[in-house]
Structures are given as C-alpha cells and as structure tokens.
DOSEDO-474226 format. One line per field, with one value per residue: x, y, z of N, C-alpha, C, O in turn; residue in one letter. Coordinates in steps of 0.001 Angstrom, whole numbers, plus 500000, padded with zeros to 6 digits. Layout:
residues N
n.x = [X,...];
n.y = [Y,...];
n.z = [Z,...];
ca.x = [X,...];
ca.y = [Y,...];
ca.z = [Z,...];
c.x = [X,...];
c.y = [Y,...];
c.z = [Z,...];
o.x = [X,...];
o.y = [Y,...];
o.z = [Z,...];
r = [a,...];
//
This chain:
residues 212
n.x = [143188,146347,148573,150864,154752,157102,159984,162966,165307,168609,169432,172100,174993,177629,179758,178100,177623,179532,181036,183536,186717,186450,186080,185563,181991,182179,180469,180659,180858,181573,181591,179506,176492,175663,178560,179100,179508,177645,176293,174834,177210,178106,180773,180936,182451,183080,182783,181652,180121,178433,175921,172574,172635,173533,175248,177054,177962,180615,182188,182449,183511,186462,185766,182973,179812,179605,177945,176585,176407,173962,171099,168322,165824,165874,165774,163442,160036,157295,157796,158362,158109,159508,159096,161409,161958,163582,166309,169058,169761,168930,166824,166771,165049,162548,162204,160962,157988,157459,156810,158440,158939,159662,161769,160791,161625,162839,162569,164242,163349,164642,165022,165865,167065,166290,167314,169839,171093,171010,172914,176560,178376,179583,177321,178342,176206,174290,171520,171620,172078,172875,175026,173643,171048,171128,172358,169254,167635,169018,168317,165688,164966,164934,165291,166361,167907,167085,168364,168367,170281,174307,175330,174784,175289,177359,179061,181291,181040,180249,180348,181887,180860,178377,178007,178786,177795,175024,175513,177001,174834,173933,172145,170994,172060,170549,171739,171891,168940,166347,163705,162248,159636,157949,155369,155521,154502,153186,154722,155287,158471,161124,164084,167164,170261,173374,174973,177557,180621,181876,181746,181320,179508,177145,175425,172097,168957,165685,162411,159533,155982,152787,150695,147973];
n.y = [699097,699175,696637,695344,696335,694072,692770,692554,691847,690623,688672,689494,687940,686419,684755,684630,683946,685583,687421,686556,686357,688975,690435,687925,687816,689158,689679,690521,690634,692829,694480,693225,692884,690777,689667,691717,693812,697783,698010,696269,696033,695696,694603,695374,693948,693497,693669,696282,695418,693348,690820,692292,695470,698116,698944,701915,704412,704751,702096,700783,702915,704989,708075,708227,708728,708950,707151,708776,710954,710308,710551,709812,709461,707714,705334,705323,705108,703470,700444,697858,693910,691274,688578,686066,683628,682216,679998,680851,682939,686788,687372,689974,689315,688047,690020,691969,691356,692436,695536,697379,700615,703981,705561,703689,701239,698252,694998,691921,688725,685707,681842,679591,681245,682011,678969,679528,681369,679947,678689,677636,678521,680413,680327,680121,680450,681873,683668,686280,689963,689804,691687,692712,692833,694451,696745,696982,697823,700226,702035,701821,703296,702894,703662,702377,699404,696213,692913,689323,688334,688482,689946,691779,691394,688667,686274,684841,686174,689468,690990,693334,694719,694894,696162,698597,699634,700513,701636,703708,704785,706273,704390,703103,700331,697462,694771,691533,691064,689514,687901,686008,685545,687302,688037,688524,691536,694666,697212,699481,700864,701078,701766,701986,702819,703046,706547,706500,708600,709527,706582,703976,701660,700488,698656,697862,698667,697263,697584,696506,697405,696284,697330,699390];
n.z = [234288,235524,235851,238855,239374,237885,238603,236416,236890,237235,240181,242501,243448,244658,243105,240830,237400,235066,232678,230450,231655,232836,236413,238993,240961,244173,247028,250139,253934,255879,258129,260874,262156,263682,265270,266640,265613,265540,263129,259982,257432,253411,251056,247896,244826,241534,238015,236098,234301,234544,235564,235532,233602,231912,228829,228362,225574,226040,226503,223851,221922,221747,222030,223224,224445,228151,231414,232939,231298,229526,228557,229970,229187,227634,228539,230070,230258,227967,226825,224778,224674,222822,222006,221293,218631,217085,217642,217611,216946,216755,214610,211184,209665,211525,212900,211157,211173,213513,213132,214439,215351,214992,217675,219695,222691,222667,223671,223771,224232,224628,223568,226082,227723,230555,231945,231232,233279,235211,235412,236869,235180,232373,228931,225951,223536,223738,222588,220041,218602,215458,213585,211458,212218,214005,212090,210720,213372,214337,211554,211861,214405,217003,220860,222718,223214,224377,225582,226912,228250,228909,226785,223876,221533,220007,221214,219402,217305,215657,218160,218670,216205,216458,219058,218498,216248,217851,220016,219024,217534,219652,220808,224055,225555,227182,229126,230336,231335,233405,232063,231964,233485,231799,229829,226327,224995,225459,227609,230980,231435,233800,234303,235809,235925,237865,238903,237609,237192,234610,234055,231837,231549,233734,236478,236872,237858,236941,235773,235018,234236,233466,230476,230002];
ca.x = [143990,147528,149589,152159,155743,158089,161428,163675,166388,168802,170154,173837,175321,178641,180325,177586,178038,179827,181496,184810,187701,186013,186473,184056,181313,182070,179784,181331,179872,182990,180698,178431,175534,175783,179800,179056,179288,176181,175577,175838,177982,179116,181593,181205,183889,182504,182920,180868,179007,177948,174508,171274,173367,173569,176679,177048,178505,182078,182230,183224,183658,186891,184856,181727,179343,179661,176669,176170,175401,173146,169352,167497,164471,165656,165657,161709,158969,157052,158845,157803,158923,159846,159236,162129,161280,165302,167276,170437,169833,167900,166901,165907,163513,161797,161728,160091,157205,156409,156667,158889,158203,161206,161546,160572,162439,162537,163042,164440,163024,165010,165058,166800,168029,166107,167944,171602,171167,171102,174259,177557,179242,178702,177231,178857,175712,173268,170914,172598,172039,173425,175441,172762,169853,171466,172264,168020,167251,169764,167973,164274,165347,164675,166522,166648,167905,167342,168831,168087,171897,174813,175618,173852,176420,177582,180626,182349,181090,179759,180503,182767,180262,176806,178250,179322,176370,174167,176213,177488,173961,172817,171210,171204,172055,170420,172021,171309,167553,165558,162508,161662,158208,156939,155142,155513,153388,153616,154825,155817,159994,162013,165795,167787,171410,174307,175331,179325,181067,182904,181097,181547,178293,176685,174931,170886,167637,164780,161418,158213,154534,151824,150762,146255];
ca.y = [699155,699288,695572,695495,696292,693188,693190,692112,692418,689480,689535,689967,687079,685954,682821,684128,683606,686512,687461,685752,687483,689858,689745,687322,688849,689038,690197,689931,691336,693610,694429,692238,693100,689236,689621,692374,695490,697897,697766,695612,696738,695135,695162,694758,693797,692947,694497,697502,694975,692036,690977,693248,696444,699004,699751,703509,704643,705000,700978,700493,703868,705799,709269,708206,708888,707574,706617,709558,711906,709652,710731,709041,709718,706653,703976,704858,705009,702572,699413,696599,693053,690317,686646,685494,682523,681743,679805,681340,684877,687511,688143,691385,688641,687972,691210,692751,691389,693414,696686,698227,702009,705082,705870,702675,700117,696690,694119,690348,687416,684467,680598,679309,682559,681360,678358,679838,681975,678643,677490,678195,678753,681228,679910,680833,680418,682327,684418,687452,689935,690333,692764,693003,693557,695686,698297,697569,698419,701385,702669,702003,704629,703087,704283,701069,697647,695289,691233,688558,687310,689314,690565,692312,691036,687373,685913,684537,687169,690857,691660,694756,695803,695137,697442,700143,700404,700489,702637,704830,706014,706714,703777,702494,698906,696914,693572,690603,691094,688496,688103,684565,685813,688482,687727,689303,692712,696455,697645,700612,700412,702246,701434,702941,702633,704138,707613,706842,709415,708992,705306,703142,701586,700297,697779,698644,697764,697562,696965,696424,697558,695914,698600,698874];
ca.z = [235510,235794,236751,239207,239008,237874,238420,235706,237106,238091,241890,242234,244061,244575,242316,239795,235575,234489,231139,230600,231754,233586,237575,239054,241672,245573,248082,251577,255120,256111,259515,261189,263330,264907,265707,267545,265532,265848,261987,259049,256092,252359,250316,246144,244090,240408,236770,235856,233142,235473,235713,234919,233402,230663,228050,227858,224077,226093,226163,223306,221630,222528,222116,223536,226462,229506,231508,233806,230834,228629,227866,230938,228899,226429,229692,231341,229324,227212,225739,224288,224853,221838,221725,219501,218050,216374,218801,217362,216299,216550,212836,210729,209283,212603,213812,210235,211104,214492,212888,215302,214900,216021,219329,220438,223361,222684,224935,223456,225086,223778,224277,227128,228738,232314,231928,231167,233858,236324,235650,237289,233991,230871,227922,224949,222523,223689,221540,220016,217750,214993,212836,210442,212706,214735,211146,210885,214426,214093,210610,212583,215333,218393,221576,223689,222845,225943,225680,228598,228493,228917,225757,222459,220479,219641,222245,218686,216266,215770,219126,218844,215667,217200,220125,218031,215656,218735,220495,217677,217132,221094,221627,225064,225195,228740,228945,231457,231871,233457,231079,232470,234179,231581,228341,225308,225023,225728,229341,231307,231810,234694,234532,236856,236371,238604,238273,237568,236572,233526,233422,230495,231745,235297,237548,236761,238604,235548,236762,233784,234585,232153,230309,230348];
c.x = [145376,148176,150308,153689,156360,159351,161921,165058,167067,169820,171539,174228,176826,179264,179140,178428,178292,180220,182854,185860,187623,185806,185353,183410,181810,181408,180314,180560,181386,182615,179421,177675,175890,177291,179848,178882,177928,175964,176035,176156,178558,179659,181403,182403,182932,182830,181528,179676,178683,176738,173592,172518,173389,174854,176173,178209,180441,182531,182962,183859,184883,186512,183507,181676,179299,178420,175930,175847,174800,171815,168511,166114,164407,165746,164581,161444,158470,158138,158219,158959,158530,159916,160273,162113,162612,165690,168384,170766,168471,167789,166239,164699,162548,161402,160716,158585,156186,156578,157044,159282,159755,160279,160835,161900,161707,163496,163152,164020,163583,164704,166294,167805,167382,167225,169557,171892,171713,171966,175539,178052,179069,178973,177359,178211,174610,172689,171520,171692,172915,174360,174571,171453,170475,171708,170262,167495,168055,168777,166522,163941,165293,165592,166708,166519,168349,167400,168671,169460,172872,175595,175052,174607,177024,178647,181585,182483,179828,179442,180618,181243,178837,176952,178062,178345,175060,174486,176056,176285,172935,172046,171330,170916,171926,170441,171878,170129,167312,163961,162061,159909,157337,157073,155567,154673,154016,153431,155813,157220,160443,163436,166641,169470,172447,174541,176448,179836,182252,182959,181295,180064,178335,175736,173408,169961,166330,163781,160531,156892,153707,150963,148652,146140];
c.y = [698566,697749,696242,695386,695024,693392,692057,691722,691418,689790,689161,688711,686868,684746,683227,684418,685129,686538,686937,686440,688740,689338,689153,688498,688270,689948,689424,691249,691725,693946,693992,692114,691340,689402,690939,694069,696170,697917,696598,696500,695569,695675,694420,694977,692705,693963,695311,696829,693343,691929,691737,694608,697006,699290,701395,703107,704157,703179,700631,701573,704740,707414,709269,708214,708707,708153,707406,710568,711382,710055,709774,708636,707740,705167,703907,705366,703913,701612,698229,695045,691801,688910,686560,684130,681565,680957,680191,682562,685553,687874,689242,690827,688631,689428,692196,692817,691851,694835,697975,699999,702978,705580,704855,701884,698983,695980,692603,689290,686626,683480,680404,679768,681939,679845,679084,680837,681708,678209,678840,678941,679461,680710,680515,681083,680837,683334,685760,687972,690585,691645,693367,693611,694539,697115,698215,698510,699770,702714,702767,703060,704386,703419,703445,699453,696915,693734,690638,687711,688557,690130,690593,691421,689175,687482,685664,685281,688369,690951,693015,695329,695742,696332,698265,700377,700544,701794,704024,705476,706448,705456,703148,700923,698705,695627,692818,690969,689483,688254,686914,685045,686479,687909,688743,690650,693709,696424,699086,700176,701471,701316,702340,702837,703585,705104,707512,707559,709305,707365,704604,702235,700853,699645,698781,697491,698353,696770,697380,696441,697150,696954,698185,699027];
c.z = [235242,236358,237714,238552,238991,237877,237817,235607,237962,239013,241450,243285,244326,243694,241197,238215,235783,233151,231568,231014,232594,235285,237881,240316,243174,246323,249693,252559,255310,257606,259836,262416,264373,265313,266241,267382,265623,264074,260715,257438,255237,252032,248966,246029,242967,239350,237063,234148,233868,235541,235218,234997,232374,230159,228074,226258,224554,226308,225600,221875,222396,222663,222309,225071,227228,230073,232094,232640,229577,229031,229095,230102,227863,227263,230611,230242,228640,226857,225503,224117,223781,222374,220705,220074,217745,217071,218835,217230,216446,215384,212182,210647,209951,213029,212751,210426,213100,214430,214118,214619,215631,217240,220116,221528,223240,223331,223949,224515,224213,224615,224950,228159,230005,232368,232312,232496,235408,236536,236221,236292,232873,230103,226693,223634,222923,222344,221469,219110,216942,214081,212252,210751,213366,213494,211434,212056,214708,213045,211218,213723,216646,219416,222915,223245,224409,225373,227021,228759,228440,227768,224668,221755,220712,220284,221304,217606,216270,217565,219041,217559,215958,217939,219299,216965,216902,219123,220269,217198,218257,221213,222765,225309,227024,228510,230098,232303,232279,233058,231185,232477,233327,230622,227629,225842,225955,227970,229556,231898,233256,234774,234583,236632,237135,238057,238414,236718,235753,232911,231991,230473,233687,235585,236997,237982,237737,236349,235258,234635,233816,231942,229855,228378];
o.x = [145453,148263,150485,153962,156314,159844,161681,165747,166629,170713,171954,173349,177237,178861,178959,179521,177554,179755,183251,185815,188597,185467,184273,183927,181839,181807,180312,179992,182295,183501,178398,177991,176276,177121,181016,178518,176967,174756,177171,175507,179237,179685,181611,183212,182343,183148,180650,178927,178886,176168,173879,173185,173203,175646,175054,178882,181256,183755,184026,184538,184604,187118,182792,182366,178550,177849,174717,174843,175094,171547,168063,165456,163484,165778,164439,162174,159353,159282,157471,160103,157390,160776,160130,162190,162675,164893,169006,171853,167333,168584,165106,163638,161511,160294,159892,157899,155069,156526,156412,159821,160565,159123,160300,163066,160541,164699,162109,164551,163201,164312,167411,168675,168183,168107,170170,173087,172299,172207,175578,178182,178142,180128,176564,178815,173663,173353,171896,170758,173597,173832,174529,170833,170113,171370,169758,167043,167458,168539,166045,162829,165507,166764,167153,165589,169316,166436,168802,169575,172421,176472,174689,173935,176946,179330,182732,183506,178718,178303,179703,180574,178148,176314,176954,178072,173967,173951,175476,176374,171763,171060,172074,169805,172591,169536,171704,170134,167834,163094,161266,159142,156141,158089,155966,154264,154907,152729,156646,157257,159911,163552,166907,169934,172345,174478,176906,179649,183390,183621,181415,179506,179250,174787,173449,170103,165968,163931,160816,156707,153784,150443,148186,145081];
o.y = [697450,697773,697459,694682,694525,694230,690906,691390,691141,690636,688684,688663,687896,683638,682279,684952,685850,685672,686875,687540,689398,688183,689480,689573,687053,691111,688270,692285,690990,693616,694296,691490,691141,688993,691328,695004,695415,697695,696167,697254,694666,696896,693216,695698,691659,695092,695098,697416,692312,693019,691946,694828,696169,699859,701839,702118,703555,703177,700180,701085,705223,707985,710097,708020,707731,709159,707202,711215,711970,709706,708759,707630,706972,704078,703106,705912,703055,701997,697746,695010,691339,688371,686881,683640,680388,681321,680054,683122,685100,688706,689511,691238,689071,689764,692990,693783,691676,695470,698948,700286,702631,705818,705181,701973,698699,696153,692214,689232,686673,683589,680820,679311,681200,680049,679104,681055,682363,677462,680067,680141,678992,680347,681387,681613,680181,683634,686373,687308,691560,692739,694590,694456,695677,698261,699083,699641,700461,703859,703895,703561,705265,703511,703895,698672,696988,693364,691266,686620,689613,690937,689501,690441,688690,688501,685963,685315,688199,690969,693806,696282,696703,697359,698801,701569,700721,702833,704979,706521,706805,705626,702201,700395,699262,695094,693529,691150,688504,688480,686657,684854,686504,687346,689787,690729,693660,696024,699601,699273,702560,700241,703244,702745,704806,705097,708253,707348,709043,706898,705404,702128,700805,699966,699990,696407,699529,695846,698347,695658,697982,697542,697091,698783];
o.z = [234728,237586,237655,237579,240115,237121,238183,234643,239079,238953,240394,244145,243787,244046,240433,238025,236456,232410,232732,230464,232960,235547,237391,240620,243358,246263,250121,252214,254924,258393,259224,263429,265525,266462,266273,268096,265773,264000,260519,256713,255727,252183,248814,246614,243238,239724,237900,233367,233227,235599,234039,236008,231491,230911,227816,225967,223855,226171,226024,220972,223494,223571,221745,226071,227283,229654,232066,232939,228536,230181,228562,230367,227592,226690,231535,229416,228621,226618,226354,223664,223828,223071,219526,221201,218098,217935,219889,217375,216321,214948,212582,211117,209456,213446,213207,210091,213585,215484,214528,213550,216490,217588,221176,221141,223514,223527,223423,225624,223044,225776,224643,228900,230578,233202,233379,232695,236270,237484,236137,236533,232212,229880,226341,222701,222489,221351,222468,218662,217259,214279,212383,210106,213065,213790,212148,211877,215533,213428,211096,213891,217481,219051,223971,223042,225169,224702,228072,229319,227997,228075,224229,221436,221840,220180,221633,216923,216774,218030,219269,217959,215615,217704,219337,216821,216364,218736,220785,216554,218145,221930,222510,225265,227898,227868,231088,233521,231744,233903,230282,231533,233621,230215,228146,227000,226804,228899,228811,232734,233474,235362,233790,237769,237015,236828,239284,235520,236144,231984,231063,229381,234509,234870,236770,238548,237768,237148,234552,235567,232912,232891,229535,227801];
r = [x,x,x,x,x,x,x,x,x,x,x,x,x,x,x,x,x,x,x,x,x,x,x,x,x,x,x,x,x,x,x,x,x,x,x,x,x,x,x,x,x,x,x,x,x,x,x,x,x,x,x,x,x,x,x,x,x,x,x,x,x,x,x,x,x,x,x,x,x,x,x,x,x,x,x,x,x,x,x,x,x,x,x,x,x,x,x,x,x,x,x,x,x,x,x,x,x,x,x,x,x,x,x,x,x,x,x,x,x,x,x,x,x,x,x,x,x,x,x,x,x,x,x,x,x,x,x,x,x,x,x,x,x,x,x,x,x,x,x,x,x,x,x,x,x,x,x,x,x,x,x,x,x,x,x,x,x,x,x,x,x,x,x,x,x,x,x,x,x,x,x,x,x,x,x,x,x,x,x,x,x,x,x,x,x,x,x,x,x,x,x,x,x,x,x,x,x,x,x,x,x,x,x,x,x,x,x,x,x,x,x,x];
//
C-alpha cells in the first residue's frame, strides 16, 4: 500500500532567505475581504528562482530551454532520495556507492539544510555539488538532480559549471526542496512548475509518495 503524499516544498513567505542579489519575496493583500471588498486578492513580487523551484537549461545557457518546453516526463515519476553523509560536498565517492542507474532522479538530503532554512539570512556553505560529480551524474544519465538549499552549485565555486553541465545535457535541476520529513528510499515524485513562457526556470510545488 501506497503512503501519503509529502510535500517538499518550502512555503513562500515574505522577508524569507533568498539568493543574494536577487529581489527579496513580498506577498501583500492588494484586496481584502475584512476592509470591505467582496474578495481577497495577492500580489507576488519575488525572483523566478526563490524557494522550492526548477532551473530550466535557459538559466544559464544563452541557447537553452526555457521551462515551458522541457520534458515533464523528467520531473514525475520515480526518484530516489540520498542521505549525504559529507557536510561539505556532495562527492562522486559517496554517491559510487548507491549505484545510481540512467534515467534515474535523485534527490540530495544534506546536513543542516532544515536548519538553514530557519534563519533570516542565506548561508553561504551549504552542501553543493560539485563540478566533478556533477560531469559523473551527467555521464550516469539521470534526468533529475534535486538539492534541499537553493543552489546545485557551490555560492564560492562551480556554480556557473555545475549549472551548465547539468543543464547542458537536459537535466532538470529542482533546487530548495524541503527534505527535513522524508527518509532516504525510493518514492513517487510530481513537480509541477509554472508554465512561463520563455522561462529561465519557475516557482514549483514537489510532492513525494513512498513508493510499496
């Protein structure tokens, strides 16, 4: 029998951690059932990589896909979710030994992502990975790399080339999961991101089923 759906997926708030430089998040009531109007209505105002969200190729690729015509097929289905063990890196080393297979999604669980998630402020040392795993996980074939912090890629190094070997060979990168609640082990994925047209990537809502 089938678990329930978890959602992975961290809420959108106002004043929360974003990436540096990037605008922060506001959610404001623009009409307000209690002040008299008959409905209520928001208004966003946030980057297009804030919170639970997917890079499309066009990111960081100037001839790549944007998010509305990417492969849906490579963001539901099966995926499997990683204990890393490192506190600093995700390593080829670590990962050799769960025989990640092509056409797989893997999901990173690192240390202290529920934590970093808590604070006002973004932490500039979260778990990344690197250049190096990212060529393995490239040459292994899979077609979803998911991280529980907001970026695949290291804040002081292999940023730009984590992206772009990810990218650069279709794989769909889902960054700021919340992987607090779910163990390790195989589950059914659905991640939904916006259909923007001409997207670079978009706001998702990723939900995991434990798989029988």
């Amino acid at each position: 029998m089938k678990g329930k759906w978890i959602d992975v997926s961290v809420p959108l708030h106002s004043g929360m951690v974003h990436w540096p430089g990037d605008p922060g998040v506001s959610i404001s009531r623009i009409s307000s059932i209690d002040a008299g109007a008959h409905v209520n209505v928001s208004l966003l105002s946030m980057s297009s990589h804030t919170g639970t969200h997917v890079d499309a190729p066009l990111h960081f690729l100037k001839d790549g896909r944007s998010v509305d015509v990417m492969p849906l097929e490579g963001i539901i289905g099966p995926a499997r979710v990683i204990q890393v063990r490192d506190p600093e890196l995700i390593t080829t080393a670590e990962l050799r030994r769960h025989n990640i297979r092509r056409g797989e999604r893997v999901l990173f669980k690192t240390r202290g992502a529920g934590e970093r998630w808590k604070k006002g402020t973004f932490d500039e040392h979260y778990v990344y990975v690197p250049f190096e795993t990212a060529q393995f996980l490239k040459e292994r074939g899979v077609v979803a790399v998911g991280v529980d912090y907001l970026s695949v890629g290291g804040y002081h190094v292999d940023g730009t080339e984590t992206h772009r070997t990810l990218l650069g060979a279709g794989i769909w990168v889902i960054e700021g999961l919340d992987l607090d609640r779910v163990k390790p082990g195989r589950y059914d994925m659905v991640c939904l991101p916006l259909r923007i047209q001409g997207g670079d990537g978009s706001p998702a809502r990723v939900a995991l089923r434990k798989r029988g």
